[in-house]
N, C-alpha and C positions, 0 to 999 in steps of 0.2 A: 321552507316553512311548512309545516303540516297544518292541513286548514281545520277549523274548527268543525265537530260532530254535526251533520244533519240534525241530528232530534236525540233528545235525554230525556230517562225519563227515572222517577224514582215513584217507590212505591212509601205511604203513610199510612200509621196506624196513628186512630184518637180513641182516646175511652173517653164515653160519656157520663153522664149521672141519670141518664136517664132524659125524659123530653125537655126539647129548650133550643136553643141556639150556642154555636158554640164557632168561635174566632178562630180560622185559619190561616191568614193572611200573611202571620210569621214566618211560619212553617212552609208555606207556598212560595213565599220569597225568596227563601233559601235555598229551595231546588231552582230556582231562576239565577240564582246566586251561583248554584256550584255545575251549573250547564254552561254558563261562560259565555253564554249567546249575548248578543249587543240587540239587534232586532231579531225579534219572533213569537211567537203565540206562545202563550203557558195554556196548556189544557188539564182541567183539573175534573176528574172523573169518580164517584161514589161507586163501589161495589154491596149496593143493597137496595132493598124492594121498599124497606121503609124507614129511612133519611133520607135526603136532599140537600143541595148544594143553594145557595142563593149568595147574590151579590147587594150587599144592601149597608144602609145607613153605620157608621161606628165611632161614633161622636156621641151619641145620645140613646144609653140602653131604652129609655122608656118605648122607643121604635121597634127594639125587638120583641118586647113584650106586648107591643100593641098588633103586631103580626100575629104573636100567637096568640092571644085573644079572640081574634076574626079566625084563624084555624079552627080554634075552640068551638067558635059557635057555626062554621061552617060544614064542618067534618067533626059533629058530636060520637067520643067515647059510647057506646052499648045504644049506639043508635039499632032501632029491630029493624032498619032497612035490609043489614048486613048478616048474610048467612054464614058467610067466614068467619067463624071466631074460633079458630084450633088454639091460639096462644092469648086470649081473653078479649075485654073488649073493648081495647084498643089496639086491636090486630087490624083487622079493613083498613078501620082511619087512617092507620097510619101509611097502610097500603095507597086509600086517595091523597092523602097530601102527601104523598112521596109522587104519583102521579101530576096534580097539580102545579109538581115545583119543577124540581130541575135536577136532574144527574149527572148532569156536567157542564164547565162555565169556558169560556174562551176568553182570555186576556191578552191585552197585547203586553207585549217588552219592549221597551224602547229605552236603549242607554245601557242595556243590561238591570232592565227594574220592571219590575209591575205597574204598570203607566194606568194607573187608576185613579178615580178623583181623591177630589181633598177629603170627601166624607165617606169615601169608598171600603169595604170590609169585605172579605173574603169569609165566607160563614156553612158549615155544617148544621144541617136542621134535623135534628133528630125526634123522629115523633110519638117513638114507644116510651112509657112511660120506665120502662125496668133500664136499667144500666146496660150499654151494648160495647163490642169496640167495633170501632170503624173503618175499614181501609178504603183508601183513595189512592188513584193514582194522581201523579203528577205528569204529563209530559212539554218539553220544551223544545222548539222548534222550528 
């Protein structure tokens, strides 16, 4: 019997619309799906300075919109704090709340599944307001 691979990893693109949140949880599963692992971590990794990864509520959008709300008023657009505005002035911001959040999430597999709660969502935070694509890695392991 040939034993199963140490660690898989696949690579995803998301296009965005622009700032918001945005459900990956499917797509994560999948690569957990086609790793064939029973027990092991999924590591799910952002390739950019301003999106974010977050694990949070997916039963009830008004939750994501009430995040970005509090971004909103925490990390304000053309705030004159910020000298960096080469791509306008939601360039910094988005730079801090990509700081703030999170670049990569660690999940457990167990069963060969994403062993997350019942209200658990896997989610891309994207904070530039212009339309971008995304890549993420996946690894499982």
């Amino acid at each position: 019997m040939v034993p199963p691979p140490m660690a898989f990893r696949r690579s995803l693109t998301l296009a965005t619309s622009g700032r918001g949140s945005y459900e990956l949880t499917a797509q994560v599963a999948s690569v957990v799906t086609a790793a064939g692992l029973r027990e092991a971590l999924a590591h799910v990794f952002v390739h950019h300075t301003s999106a974010s990864l977050f694990l949070g509520e997916n039963a009830d959008p008004s939750v994501r919109r009430d995040l970005e709300a509090f971004m909103a008023r925490l990390v304000p657009d053309g705030d004159p704090l910020f000298q960096h505005t080469d791509e306008g002035p939601d360039d910094m911001p988005a730079h801090v709340r990509a700081v703030l959040t999170a670049s990569s999430l660690t999940i457990p597999v167990a069963e060969g599944r994403l062993d997350l709660g019942t209200w658990q969502g896997l989610f891309l935070w994207e904070h530039r307001r212009a339309p971008h694509q995304r890549r993420l890695t996946v690894t499982v392991g």
